[in-house]
C-alpha positions as a LaTeX table, in Angstrom:
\begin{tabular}{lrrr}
\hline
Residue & $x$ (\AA) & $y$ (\AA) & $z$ (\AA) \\
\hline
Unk1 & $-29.56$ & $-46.68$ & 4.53 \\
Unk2 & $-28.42$ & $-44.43$ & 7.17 \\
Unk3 & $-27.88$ & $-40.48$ & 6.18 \\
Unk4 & $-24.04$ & $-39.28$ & 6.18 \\
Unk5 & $-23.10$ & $-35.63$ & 7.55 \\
Unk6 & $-22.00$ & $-35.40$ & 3.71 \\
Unk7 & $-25.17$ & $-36.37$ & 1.93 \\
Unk8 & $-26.83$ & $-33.54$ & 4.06 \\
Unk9 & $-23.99$ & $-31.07$ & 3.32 \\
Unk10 & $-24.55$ & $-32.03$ & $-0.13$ \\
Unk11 & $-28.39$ & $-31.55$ & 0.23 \\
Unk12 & $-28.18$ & $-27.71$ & 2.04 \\
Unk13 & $-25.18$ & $-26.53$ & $-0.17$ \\
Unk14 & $-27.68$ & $-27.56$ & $-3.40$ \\
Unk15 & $-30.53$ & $-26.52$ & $-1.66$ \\
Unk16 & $-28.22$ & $-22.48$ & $-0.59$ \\
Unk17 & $-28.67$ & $-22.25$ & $-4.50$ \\
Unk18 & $-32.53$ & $-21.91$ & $-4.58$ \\
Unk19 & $-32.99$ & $-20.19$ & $-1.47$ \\
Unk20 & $-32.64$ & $-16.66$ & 0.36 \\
Unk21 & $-29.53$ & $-16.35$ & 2.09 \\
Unk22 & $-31.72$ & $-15.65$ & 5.16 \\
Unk23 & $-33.77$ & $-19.04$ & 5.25 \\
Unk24 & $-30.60$ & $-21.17$ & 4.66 \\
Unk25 & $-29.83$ & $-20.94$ & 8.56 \\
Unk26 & $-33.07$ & $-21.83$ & 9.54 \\
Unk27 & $-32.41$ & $-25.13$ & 6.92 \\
Unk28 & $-28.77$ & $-25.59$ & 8.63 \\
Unk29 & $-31.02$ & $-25.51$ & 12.27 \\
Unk30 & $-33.66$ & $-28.22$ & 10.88 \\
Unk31 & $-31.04$ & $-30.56$ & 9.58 \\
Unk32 & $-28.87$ & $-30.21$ & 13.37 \\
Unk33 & $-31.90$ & $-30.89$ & 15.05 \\
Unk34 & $-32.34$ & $-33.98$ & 12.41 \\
Unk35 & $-28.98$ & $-34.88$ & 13.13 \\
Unk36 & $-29.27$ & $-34.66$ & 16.82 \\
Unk37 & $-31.72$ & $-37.17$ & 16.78 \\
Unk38 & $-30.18$ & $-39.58$ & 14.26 \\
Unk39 & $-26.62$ & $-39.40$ & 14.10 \\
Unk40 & $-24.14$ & $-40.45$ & 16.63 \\
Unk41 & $-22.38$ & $-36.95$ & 18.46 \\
Unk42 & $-18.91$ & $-37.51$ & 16.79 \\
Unk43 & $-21.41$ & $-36.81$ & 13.00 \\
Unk44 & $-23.05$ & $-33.73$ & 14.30 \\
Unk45 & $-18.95$ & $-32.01$ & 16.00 \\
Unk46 & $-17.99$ & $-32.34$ & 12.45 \\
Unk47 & $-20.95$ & $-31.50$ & 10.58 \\
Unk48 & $-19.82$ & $-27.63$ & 10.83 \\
Unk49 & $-16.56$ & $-28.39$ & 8.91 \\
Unk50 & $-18.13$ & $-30.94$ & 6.35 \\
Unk51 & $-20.80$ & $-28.40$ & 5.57 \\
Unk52 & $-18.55$ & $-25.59$ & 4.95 \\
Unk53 & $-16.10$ & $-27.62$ & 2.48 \\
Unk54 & $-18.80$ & $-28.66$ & 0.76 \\
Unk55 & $-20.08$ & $-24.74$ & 0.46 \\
Unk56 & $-16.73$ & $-23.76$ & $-0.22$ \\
Unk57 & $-16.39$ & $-26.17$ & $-3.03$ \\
Unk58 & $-19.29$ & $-25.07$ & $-4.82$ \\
Unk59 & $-18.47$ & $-21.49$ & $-4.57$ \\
Unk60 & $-21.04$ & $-20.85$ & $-2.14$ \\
Unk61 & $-19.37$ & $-19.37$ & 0.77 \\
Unk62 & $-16.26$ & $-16.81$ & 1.15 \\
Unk63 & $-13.43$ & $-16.42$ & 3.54 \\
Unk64 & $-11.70$ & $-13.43$ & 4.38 \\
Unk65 & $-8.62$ & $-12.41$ & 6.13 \\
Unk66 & $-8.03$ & $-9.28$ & 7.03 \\
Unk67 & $-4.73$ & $-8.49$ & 8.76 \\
Unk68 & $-3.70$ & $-5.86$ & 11.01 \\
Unk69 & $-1.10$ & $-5.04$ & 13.13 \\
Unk70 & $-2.63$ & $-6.46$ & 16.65 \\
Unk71 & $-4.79$ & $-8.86$ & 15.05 \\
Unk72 & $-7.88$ & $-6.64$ & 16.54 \\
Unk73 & $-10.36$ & $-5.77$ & 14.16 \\
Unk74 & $-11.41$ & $-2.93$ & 15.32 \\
Unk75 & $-14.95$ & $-1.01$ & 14.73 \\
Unk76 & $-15.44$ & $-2.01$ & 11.60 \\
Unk77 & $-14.90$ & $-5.57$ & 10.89 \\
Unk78 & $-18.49$ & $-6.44$ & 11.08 \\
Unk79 & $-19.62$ & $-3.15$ & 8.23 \\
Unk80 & $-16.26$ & $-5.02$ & 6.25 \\
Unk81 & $-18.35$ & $-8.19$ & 6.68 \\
Unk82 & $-21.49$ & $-7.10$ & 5.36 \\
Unk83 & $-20.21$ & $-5.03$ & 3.03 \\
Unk84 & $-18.55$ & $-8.24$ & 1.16 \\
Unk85 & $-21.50$ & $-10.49$ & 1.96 \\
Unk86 & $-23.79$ & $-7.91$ & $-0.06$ \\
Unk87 & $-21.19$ & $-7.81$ & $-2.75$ \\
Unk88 & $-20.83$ & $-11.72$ & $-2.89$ \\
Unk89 & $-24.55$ & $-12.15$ & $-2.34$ \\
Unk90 & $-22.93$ & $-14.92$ & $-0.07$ \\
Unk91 & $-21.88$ & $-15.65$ & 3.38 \\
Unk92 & $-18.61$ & $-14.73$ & 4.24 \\
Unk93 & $-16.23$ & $-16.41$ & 6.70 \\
Unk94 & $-13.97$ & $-13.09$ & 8.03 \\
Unk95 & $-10.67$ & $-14.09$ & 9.97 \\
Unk96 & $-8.56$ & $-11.37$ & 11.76 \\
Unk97 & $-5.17$ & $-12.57$ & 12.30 \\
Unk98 & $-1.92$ & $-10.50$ & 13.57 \\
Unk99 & 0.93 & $-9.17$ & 10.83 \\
Unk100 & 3.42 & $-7.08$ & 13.17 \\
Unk101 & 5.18 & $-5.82$ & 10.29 \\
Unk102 & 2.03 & $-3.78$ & 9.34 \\
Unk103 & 3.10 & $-0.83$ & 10.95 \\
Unk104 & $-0.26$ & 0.94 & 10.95 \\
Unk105 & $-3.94$ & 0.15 & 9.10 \\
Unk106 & $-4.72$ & $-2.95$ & 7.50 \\
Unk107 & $-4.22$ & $-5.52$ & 4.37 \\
Unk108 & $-7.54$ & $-7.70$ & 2.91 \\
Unk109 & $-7.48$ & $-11.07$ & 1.03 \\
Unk110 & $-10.90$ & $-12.08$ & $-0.71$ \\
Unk111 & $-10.19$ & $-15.18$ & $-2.67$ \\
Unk112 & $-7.53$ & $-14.26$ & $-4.86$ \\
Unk113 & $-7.63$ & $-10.34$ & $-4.25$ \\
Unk114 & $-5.43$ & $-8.40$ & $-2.31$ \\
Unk115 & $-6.52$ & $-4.91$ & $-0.96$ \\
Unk116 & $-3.68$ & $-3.44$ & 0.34 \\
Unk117 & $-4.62$ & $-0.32$ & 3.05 \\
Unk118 & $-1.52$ & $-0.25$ & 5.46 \\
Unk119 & 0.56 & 2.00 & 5.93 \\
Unk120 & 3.60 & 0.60 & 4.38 \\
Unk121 & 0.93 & 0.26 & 1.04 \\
Unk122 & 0.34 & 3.66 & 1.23 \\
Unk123 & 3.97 & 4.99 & 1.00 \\
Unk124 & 4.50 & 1.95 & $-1.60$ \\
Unk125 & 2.14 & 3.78 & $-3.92$ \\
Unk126 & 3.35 & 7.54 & $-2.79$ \\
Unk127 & 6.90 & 5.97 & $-4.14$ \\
Unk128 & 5.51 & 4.52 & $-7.35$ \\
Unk129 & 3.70 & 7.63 & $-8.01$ \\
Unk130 & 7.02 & 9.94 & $-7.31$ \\
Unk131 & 9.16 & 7.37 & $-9.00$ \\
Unk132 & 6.69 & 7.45 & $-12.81$ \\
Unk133 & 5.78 & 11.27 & $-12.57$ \\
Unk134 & 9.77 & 12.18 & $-11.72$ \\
Unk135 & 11.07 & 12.51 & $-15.01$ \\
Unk136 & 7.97 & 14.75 & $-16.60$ \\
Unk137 & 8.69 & 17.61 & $-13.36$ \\
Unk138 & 12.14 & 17.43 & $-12.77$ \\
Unk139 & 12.66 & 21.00 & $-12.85$ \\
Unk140 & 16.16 & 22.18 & $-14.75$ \\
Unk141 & 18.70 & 24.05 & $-12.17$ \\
Unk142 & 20.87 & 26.11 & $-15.05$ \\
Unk143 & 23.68 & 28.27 & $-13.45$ \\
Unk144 & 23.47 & 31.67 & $-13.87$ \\
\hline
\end{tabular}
């Protein structure tokens, strides 16, 4: 019977559950080097992408976009990283793309959360915050 890139997928995403995050590379290494030696080149080129739908299916990795206005991430994409990574206990996959109608800072998607810190957020809330508190300060202008 000859091992698919899936079954081993299948076998490191069950074995990510039991394991430090830490070791699992070092198990991701052992099975490429299995792979290398048993498994045509076209298996091991799409091994990357089989492994991480398999992780992604059972919950065990995380992708991130974050968005800014040049698409750079500037200094502190990798502490944005980690920071989610320690909070997930998981890996996390972190894409920077481009969004030119952020005029200034930056807008987060984890999963199904938004975390909006652009600038255009900023004077979204400022508005909402006027627009509620207006009608307790409105100060009365009586003619004297």
């Amino acid at each position: 019977m000859k091992i698919k890139p899936e079954h081993i997928a299948q076998a490191l995403a069950d074995l990510s559950l039991t394991i430090p995050q830490e070791q699992f590379s070092d198990e991701v290494d052992s099975a490429l080097m299995y792979m290398r030696q048993n498994s045509p080149g076209k298996s091991i080129r799409q091994f990357p992408y089989v492994l991480e739908r398999v992780l992604r299916r059972k919950g065990r990795m995380f992708s991130a976009v974050l968005s800014t206005p040049t698409g750079e991430p500037g200094e502190h994409a990798t502490a944005i990283q980690k920071i989610l990574e320690n909070h997930f206990k998981h890996e996390v996959e972190l894409d920077v793309v481009a969004d030119p109608s952020l005029i200034g800072g930056a807008v987060l998607r984890v999963q199904d959360e938004l975390f909006d810190l652009s600038a255009a957020g900023a004077l979204e809330l400022l508005r909402s915050y006027l627009v509620s508190h207006s009608h307790h300060s409105t100060p009365s202008h009586e003619s004297q």
